[in-house]
NUSEFI-188162 format. One line per 2 residues: number of its first residue (from 1); their letters; for each residue x, y, z of N, C-alpha, C, O. Coordinates in pm, 1 decimal, padded with zeros to 6 digits. Atoms other than C-alpha are relative to their C-alpha. Layout:
<nodes>
NUM = a = X Y Z X Y Z X Y Z X Y Z ~ ...
</nodes>
This chain:
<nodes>
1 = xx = 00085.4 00026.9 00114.3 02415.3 02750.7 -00310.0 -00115.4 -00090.2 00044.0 -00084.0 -00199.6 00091.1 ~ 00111.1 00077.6 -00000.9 02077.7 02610.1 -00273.0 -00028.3 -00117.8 -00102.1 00006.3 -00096.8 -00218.3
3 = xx = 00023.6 00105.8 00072.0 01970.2 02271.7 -00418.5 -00131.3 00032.6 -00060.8 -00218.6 00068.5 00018.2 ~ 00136.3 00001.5 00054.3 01671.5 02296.5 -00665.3 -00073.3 -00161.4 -00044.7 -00181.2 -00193.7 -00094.4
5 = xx = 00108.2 00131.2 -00006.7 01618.9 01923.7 -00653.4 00049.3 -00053.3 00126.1 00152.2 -00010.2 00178.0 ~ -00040.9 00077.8 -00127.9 01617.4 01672.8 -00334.3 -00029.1 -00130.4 -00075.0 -00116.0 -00149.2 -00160.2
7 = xx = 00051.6 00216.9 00067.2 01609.7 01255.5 -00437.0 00070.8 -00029.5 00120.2 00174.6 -00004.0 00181.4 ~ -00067.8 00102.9 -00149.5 01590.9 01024.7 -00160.6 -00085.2 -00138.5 -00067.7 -00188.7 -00154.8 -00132.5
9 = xx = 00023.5 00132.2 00042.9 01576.6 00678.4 -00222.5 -00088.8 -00075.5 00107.4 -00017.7 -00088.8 00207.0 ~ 00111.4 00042.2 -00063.3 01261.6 00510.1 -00031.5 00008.3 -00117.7 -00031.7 -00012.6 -00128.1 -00152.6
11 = xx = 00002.9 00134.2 00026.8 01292.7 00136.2 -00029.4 -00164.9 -00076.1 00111.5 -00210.3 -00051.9 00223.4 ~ 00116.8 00051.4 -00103.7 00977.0 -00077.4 00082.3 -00135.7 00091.5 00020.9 -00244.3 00046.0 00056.8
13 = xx = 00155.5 -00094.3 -00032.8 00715.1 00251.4 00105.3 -00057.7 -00033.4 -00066.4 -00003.0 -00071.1 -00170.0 ~ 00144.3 00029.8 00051.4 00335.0 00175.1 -00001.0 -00016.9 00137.0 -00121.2 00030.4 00246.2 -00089.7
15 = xx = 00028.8 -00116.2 00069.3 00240.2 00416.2 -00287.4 -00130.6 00059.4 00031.3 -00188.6 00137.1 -00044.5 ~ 00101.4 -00058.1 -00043.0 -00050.3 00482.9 -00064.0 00049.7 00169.1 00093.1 -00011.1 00276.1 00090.5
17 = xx = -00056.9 -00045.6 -00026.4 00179.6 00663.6 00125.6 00048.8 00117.7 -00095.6 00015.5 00235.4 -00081.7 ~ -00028.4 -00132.6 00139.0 00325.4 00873.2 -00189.8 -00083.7 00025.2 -00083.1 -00045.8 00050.0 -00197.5
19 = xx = 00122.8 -00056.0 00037.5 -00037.0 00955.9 -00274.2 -00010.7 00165.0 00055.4 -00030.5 00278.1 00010.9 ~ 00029.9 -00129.4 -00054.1 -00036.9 01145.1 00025.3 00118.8 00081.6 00021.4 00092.1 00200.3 00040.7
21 = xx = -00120.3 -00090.4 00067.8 00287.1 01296.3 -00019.7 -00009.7 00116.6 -00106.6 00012.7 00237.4 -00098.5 ~ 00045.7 -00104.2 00085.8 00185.8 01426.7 -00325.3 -00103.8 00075.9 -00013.9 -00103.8 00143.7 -00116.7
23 = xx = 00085.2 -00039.9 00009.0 -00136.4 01558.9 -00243.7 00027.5 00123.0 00086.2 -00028.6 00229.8 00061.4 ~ -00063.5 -00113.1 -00038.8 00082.5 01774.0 00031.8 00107.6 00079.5 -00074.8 00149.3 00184.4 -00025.8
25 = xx = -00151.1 -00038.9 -00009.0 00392.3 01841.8 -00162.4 -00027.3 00007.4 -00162.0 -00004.4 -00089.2 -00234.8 ~ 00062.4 -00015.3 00162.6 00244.4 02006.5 -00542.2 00129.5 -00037.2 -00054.2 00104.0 -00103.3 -00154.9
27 = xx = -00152.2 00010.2 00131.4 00666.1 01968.3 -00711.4 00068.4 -00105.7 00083.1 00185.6 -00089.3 00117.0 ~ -00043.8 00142.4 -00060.4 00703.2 01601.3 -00530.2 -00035.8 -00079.1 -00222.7 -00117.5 -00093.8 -00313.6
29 = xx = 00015.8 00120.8 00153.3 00781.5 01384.1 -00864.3 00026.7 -00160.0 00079.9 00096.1 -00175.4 00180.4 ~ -00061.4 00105.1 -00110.1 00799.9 01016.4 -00743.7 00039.0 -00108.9 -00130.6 -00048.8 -00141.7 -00210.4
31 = xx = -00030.3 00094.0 00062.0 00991.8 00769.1 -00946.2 -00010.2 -00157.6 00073.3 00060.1 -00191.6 00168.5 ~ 00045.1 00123.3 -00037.8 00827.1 00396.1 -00905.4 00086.7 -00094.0 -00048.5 00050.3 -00133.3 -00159.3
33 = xx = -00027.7 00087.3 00021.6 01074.0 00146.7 -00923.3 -00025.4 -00160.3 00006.3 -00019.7 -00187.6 00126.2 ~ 00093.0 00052.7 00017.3 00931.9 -00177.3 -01003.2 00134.8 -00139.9 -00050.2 00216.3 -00115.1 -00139.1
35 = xx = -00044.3 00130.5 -00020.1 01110.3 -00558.8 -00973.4 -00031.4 -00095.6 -00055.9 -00152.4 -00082.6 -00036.8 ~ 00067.1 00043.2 -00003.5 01024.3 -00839.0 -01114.0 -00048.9 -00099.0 00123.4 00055.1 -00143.1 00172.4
37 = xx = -00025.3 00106.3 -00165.8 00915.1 -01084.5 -00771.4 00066.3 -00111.9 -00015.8 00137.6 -00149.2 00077.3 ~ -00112.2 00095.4 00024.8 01088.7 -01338.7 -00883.9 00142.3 -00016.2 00059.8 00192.4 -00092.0 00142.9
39 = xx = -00106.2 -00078.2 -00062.4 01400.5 -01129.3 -00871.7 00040.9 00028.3 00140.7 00146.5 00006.3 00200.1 ~ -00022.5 -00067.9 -00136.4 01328.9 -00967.4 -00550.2 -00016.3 -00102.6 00101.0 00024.7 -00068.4 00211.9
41 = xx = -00019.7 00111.7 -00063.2 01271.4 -01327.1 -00396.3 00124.9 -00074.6 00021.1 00145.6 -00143.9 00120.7 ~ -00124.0 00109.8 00086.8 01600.9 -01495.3 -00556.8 00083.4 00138.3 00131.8 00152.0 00098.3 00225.8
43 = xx = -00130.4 -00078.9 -00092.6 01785.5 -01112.0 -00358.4 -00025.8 -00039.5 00132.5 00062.8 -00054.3 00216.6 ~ 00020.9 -00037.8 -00180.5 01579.3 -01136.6 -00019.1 00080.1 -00170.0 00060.9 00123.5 -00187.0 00174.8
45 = xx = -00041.8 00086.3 -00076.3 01701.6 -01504.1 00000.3 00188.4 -00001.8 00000.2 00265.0 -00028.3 00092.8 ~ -00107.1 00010.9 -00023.9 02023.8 -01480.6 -00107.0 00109.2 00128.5 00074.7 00232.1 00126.5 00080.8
47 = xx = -00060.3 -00068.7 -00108.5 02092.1 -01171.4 00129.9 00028.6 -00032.2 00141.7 -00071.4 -00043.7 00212.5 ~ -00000.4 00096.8 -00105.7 02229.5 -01316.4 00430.4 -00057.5 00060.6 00162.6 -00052.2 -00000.5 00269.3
49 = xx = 00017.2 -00084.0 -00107.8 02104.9 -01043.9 00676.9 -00170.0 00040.1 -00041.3 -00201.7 00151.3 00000.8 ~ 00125.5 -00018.8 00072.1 01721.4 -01044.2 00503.7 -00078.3 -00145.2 00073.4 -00021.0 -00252.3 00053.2
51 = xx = 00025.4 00148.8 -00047.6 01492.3 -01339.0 00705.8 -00041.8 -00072.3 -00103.5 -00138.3 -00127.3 -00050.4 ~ 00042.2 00055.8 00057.2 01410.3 -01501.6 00451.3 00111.5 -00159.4 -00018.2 00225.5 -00132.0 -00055.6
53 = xx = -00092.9 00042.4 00037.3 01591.3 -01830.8 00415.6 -00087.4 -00162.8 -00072.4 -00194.3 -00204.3 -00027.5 ~ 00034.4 00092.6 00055.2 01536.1 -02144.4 00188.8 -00039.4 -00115.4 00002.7 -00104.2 -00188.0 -00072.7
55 = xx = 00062.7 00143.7 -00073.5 01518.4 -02418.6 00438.2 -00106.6 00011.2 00028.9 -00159.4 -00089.1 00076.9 ~ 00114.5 -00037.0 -00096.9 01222.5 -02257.8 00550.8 -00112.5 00017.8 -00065.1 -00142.1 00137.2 -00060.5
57 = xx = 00096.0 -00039.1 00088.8 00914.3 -02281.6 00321.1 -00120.2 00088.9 00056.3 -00179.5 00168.9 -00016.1 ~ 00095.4 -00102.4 -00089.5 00666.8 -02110.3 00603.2 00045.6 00134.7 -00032.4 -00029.1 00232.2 -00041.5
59 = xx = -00022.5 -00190.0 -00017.0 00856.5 -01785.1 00571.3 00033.3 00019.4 -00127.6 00098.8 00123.1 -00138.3 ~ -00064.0 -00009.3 00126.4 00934.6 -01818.9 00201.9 -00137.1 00050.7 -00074.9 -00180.8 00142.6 -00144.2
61 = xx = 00177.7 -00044.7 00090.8 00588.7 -01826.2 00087.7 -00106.7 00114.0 00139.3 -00204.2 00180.8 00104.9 ~ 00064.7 -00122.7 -00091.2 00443.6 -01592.6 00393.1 00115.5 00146.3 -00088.3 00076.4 00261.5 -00107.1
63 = xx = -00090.6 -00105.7 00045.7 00743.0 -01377.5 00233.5 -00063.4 00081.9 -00158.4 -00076.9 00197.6 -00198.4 ~ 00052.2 -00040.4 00153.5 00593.8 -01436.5 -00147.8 -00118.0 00063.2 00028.2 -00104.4 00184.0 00008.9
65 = xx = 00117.3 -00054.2 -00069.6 00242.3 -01349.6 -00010.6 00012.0 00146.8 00052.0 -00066.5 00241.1 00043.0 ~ 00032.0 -00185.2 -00016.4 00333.2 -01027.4 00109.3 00047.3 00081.2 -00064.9 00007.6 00196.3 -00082.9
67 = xx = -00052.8 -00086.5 00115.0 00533.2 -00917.6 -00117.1 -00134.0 00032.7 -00162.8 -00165.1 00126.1 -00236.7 ~ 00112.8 -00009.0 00126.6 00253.8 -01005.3 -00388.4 -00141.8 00094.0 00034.4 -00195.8 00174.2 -00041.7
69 = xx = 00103.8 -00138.0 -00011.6 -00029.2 -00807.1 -00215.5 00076.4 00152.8 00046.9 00020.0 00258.7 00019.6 ~ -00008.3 -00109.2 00098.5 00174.8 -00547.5 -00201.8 00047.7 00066.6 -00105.4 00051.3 00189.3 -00095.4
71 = xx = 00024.0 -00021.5 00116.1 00241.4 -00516.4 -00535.6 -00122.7 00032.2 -00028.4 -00132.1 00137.3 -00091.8 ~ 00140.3 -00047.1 00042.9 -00166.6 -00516.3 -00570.2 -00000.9 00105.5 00061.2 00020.1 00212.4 00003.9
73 = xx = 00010.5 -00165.5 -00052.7 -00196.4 -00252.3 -00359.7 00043.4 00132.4 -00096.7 -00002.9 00231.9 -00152.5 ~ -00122.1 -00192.4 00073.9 00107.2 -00011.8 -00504.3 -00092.4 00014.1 -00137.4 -00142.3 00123.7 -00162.9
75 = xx = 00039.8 -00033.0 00119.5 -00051.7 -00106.7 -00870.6 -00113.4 00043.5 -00009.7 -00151.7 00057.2 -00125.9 ~ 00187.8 -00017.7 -00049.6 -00431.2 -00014.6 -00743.2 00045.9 00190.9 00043.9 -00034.8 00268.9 -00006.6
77 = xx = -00032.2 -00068.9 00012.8 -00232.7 00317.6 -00624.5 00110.6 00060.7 -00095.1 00170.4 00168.0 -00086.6 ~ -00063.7 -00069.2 00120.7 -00051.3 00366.1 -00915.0 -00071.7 00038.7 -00083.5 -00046.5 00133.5 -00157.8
79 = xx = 00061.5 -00059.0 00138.8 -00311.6 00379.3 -01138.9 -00082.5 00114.3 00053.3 -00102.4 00209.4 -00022.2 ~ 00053.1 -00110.3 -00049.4 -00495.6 00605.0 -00918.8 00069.0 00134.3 00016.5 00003.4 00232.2 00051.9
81 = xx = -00078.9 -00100.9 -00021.3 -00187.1 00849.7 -00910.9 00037.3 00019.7 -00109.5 00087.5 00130.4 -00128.9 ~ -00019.0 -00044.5 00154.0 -00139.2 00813.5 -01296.2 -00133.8 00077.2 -00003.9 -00113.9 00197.4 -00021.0
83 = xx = 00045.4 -00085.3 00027.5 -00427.5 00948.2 -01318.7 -00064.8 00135.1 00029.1 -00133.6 00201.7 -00048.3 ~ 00027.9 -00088.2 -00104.0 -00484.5 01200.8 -01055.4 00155.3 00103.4 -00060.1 00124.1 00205.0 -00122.1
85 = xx = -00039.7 -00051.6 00024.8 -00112.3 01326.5 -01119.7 00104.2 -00082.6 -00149.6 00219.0 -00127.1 -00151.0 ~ -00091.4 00085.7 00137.2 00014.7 01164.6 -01476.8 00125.5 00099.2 -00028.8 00220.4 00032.8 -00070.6
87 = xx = -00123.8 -00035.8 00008.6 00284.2 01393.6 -01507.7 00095.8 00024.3 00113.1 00181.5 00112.2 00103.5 ~ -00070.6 -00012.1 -00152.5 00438.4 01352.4 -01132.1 00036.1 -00154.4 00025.2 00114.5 -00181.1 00116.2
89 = xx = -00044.1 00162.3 -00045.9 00475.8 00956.6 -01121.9 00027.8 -00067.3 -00120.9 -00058.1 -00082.5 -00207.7 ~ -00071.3 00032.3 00119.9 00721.3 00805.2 -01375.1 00016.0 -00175.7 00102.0 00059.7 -00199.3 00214.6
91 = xx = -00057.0 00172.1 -00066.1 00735.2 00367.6 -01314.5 00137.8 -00003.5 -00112.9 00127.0 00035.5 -00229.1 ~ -00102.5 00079.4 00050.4 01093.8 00234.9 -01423.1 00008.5 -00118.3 00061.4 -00063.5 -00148.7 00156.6
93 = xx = 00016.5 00146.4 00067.5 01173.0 -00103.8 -01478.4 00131.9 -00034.4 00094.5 00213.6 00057.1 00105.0 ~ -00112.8 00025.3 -00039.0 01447.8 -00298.2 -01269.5 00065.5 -00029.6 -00169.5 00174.5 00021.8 -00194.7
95 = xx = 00000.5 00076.4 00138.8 01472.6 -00451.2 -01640.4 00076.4 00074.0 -00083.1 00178.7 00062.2 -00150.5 ~ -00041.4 -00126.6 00110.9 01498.7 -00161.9 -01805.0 00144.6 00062.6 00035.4 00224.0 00100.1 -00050.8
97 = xx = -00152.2 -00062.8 -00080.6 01806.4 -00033.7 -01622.6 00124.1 -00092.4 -00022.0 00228.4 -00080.4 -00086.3 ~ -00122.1 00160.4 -00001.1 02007.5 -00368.3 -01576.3 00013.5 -00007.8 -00181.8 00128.4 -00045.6 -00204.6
99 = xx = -00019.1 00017.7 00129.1 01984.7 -00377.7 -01984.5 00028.0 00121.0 -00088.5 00079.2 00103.0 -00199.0 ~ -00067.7 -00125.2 00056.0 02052.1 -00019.2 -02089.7 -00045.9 00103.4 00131.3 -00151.7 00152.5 00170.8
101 = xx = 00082.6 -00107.5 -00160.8 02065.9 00194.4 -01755.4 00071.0 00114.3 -00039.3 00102.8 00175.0 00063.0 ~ -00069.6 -00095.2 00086.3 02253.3 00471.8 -01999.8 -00189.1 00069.3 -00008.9 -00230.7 00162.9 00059.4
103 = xx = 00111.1 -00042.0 00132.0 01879.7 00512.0 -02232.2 -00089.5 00003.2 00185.2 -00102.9 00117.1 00230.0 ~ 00055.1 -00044.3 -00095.7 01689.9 00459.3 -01872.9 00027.0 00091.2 00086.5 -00068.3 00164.9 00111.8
105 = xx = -00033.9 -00115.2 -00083.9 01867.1 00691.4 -01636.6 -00040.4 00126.1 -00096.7 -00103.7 00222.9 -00054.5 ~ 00024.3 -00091.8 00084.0 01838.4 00898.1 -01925.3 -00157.8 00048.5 00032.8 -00208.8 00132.0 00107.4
107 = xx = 00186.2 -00047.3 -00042.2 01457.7 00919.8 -01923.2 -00021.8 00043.1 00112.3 -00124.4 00111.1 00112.4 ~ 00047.6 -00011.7 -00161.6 01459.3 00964.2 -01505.2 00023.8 00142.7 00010.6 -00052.5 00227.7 00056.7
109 = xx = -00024.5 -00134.8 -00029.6 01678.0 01263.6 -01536.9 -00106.3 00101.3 -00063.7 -00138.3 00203.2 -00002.6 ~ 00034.7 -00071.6 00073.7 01479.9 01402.2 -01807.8 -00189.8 00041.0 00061.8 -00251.0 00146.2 00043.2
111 = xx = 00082.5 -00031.7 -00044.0 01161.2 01354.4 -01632.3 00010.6 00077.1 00131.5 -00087.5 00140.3 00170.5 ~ -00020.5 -00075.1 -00113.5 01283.7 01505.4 -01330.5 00057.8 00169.5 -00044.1 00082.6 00252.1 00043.8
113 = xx = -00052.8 -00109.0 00039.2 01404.6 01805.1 -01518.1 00200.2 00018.7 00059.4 00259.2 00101.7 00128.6 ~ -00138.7 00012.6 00030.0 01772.3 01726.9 -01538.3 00055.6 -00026.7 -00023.0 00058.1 -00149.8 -00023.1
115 = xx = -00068.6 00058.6 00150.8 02041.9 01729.2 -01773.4 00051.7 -00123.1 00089.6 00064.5 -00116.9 00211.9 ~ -00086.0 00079.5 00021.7 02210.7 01400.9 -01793.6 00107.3 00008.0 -00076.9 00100.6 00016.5 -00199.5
117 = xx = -00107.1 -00099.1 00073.0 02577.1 01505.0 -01849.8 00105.0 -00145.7 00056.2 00098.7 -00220.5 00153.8 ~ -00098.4 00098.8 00017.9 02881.3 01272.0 -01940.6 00031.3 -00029.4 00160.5 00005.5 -00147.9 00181.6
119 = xx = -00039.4 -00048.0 -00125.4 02986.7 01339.8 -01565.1 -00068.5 -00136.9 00123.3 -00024.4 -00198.4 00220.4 ~ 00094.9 00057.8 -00068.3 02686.1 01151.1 -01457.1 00008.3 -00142.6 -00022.9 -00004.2 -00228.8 00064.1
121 = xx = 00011.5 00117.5 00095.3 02708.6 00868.5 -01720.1 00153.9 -00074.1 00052.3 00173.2 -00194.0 00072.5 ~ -00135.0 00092.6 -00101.6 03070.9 00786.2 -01555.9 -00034.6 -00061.2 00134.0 -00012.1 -00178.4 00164.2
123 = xx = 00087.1 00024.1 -00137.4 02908.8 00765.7 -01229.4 -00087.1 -00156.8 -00014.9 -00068.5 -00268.8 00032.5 ~ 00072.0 00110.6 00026.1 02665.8 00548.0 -01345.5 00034.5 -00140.1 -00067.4 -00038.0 -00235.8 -00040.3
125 = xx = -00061.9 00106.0 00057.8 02867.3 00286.2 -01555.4 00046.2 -00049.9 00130.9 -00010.0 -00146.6 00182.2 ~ -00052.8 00077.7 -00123.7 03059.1 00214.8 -01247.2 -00114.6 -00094.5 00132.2 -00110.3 -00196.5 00201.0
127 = xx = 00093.2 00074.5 -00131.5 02738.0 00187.7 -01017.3 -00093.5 -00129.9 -00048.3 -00167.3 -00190.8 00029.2 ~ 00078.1 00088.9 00032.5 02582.4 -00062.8 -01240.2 00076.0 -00105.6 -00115.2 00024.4 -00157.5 -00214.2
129 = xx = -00112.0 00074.2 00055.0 02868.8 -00250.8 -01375.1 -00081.1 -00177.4 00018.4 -00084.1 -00249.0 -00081.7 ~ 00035.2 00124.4 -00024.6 02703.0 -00595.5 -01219.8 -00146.6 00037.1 00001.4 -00222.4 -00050.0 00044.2
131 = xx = 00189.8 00004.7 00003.3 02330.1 -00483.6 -01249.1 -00059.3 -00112.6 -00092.7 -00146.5 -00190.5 -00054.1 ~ 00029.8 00064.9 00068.6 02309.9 -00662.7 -01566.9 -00024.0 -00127.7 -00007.2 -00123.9 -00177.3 -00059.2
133 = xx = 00009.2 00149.4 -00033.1 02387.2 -01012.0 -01477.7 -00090.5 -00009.4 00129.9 -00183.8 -00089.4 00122.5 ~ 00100.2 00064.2 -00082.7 02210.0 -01022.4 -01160.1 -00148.6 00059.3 -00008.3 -00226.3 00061.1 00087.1
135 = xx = 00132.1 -00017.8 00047.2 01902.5 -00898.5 -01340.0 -00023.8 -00150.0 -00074.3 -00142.6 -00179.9 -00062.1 ~ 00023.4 00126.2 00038.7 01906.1 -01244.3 -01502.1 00046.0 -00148.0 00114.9 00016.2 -00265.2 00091.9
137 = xx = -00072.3 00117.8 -00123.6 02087.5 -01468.4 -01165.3 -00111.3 -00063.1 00037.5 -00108.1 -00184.9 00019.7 ~ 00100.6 00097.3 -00025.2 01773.7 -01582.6 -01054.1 -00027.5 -00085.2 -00101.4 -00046.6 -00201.2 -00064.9
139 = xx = 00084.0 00106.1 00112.2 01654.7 -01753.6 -01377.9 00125.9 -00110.4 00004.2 00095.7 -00226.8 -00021.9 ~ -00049.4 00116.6 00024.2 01990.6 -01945.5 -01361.5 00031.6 -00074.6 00139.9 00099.5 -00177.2 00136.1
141 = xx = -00046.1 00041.9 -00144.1 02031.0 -02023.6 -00981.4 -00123.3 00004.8 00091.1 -00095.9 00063.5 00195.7 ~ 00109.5 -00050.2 -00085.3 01693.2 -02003.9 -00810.0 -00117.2 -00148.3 -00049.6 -00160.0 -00174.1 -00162.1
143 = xx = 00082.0 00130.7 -00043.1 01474.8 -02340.0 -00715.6 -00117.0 00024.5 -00126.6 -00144.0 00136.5 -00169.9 ~ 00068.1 -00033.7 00114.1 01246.3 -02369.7 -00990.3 -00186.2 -00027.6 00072.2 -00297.3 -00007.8 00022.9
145 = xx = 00153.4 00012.2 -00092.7 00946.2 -02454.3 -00711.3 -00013.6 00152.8 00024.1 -00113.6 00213.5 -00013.9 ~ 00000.8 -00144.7 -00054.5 01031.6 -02098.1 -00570.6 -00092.5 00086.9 -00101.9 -00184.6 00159.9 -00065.3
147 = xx = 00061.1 -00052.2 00110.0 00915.3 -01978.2 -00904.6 -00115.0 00011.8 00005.2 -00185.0 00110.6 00027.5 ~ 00131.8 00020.2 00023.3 00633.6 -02137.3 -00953.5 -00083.9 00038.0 00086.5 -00202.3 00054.0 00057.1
149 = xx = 00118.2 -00026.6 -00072.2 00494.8 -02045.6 -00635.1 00016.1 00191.2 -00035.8 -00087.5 00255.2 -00053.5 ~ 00026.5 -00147.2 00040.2 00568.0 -01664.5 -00714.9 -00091.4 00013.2 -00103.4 -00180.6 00097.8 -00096.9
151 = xx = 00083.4 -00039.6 00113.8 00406.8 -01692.7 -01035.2 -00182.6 -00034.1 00029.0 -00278.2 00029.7 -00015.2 ~ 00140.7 00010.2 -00058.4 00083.5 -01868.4 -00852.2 -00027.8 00100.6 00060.8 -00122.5 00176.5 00040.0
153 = xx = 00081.0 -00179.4 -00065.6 00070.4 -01580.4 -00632.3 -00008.1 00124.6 -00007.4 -00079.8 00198.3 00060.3 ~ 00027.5 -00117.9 00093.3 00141.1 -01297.3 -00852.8 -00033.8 00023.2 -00136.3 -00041.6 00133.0 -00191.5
155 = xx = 00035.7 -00021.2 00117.3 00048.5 -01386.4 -01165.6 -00120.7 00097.7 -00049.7 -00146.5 00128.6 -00166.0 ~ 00102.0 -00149.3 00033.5 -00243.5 -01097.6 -01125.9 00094.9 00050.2 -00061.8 00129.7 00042.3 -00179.6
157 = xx = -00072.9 -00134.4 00066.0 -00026.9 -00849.0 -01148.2 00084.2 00017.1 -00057.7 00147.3 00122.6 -00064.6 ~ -00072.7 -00020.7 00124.4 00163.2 -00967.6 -01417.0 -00000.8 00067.8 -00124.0 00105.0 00117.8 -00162.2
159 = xx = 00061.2 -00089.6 00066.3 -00014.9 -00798.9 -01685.8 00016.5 00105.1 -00002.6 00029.8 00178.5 -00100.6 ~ 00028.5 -00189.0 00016.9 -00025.4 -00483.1 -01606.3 00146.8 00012.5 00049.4 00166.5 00120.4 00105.5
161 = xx = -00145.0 -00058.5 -00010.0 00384.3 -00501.2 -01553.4 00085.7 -00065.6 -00089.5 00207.1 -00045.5 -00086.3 ~ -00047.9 00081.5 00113.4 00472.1 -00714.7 -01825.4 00068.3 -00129.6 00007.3 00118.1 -00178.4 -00094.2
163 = xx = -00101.9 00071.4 -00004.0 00649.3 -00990.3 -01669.2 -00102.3 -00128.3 -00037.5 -00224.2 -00116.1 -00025.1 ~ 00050.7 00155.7 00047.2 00544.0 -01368.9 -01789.8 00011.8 -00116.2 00104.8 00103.7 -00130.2 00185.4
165 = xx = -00004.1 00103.0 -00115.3 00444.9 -01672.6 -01586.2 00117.9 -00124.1 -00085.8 00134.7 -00129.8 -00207.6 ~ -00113.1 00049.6 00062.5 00719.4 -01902.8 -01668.1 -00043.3 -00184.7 00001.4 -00019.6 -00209.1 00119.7
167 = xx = 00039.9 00095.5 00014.2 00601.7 -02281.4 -01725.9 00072.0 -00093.7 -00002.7 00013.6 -00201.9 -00007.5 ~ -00096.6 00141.2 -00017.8 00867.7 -02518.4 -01709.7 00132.9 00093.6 00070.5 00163.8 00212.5 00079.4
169 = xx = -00141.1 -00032.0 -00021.6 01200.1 -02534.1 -01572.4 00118.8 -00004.3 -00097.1 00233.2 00027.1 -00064.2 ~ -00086.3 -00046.1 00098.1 01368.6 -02534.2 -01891.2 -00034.6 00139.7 -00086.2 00034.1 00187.4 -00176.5
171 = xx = 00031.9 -00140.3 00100.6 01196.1 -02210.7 -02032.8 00061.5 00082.0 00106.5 00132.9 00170.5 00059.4 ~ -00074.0 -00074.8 -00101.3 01325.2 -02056.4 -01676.1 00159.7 -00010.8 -00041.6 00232.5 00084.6 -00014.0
173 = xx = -00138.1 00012.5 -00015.2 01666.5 -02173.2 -01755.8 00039.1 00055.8 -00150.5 00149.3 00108.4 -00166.4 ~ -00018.0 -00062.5 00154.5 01633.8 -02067.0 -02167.5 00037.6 00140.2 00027.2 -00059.8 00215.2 00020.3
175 = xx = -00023.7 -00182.0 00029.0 01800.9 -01689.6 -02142.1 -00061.7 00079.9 -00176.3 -00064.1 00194.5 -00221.3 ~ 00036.5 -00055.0 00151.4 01674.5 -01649.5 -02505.9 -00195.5 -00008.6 00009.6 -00278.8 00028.2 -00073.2
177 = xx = 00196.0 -00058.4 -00004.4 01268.1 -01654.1 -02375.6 00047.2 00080.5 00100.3 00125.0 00058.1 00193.0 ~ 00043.0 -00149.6 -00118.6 01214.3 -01330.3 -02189.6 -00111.4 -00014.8 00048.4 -00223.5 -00053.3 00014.9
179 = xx = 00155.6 00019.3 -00134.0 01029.9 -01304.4 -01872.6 -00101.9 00120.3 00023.2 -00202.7 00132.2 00092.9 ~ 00085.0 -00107.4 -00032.5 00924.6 -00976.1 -01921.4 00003.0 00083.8 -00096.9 00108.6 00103.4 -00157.0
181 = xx = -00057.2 -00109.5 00162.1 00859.2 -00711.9 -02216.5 -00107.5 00098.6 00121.6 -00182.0 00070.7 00215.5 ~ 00067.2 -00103.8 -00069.7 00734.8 -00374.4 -02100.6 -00116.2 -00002.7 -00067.7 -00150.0 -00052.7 -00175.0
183 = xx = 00198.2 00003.7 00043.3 00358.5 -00309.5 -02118.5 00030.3 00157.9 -00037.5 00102.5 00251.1 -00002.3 ~ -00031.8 -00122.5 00077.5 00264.2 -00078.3 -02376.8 -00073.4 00109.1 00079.6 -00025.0 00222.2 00083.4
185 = xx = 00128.6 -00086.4 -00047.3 -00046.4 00089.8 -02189.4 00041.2 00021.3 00174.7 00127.5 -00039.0 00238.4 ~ 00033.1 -00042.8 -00159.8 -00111.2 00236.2 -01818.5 -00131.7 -00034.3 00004.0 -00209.7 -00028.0 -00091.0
187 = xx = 00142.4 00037.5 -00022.3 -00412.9 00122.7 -01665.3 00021.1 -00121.2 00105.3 00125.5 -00177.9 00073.3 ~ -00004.9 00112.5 -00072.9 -00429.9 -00156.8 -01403.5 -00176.3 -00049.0 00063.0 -00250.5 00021.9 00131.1
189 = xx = 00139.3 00060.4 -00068.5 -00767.5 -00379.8 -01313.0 00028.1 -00115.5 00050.5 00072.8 -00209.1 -00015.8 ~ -00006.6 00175.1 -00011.5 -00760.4 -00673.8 -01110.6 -00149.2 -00052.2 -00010.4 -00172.9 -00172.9 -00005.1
</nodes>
């Protein structure tokens, strides 16, 4: 039996890169998964095999720094691939998943043209059993300097992904202010 879809999971690629992907490959759909940096700072340090480590503010903030331009980049080729192919590049939300990854997976399959069947939805409860909480672990365990310098050096491209610069260390530690609501519009300008 032949497969009529392929999904490979791409961690780290430029969406300059899956420009030109799709400009070779017309029934390439690319699903943009999308972090907040915060988050993805709070995993790279507390992965113990990731260089990043906490004693080390040179590689912490050379770390935030690159991670934050490229974010500008991907969102400078995202909007150029929304609108070049708007029905081939779907962004999801780490957010969105970790808080109902039932109603989001839902949407992925559906944009990819496939059912989402109970079958799947077992699958998926199990694989995201702990998504939820460590979509919020940083806000309760994560240096509250660390923050602030993410939010100095990405607060561009907050906007156009919805997440919020966070202003104290007790609004970081409040779970009842949200750091991020989804943006209603597509469009990105820095």
């Amino acid at each position: 039996m032949k497969a009529t879809h392929r999904v490979t999971k791409i961690l780290r690629i430029g969406l300059d890169i899956g420009l030109t992907l799709m400009e070779r490959t017309p029934n390439l759909k690319i699903v943009y998964l999308v972090r907040d940096p915060r988050g993805v700072l709070f995993s790279r340090i507390m992965t113990p095999w990731f260089p990043v480590f906490e004693n080390d503010t040179k590689t912490l903030i050379n770390n935030i720094v690159t991670h934050c331009d490229k974010m500008r980049t991907d969102l400078l080729k995202l909007e150029e691939i929304e609108y070049l192919y708007p029905d081939r590049i779907m962004t999801v939300y780490f957010e969105e998943i970790a808080e109902d990854h039932f109603k989001a997976m839902k949407k992925v399959y559906n944009f990819i043209n496939l059912t989402y069947n109970i079958v799947d939805k077992v699958n998926m409860d199990k694989m995201f059993v702990d998504m939820r909480e460590s979509n919020h672990k940083w806000r309760w365990s994560m240096n509250w300097t660390y923050v602030h310098w993410v939010d100095e050096l990405c607060s561009d491209t907050y906007e156009r992904l919805g997440y919020k610069i966070i202003p104290s260390e007790d609004t970081l530690r409040n779970m009842s202010i949200h750091s991020w609501i989804r943006p209603l519009k597509k469009g990105f300008k820095f």
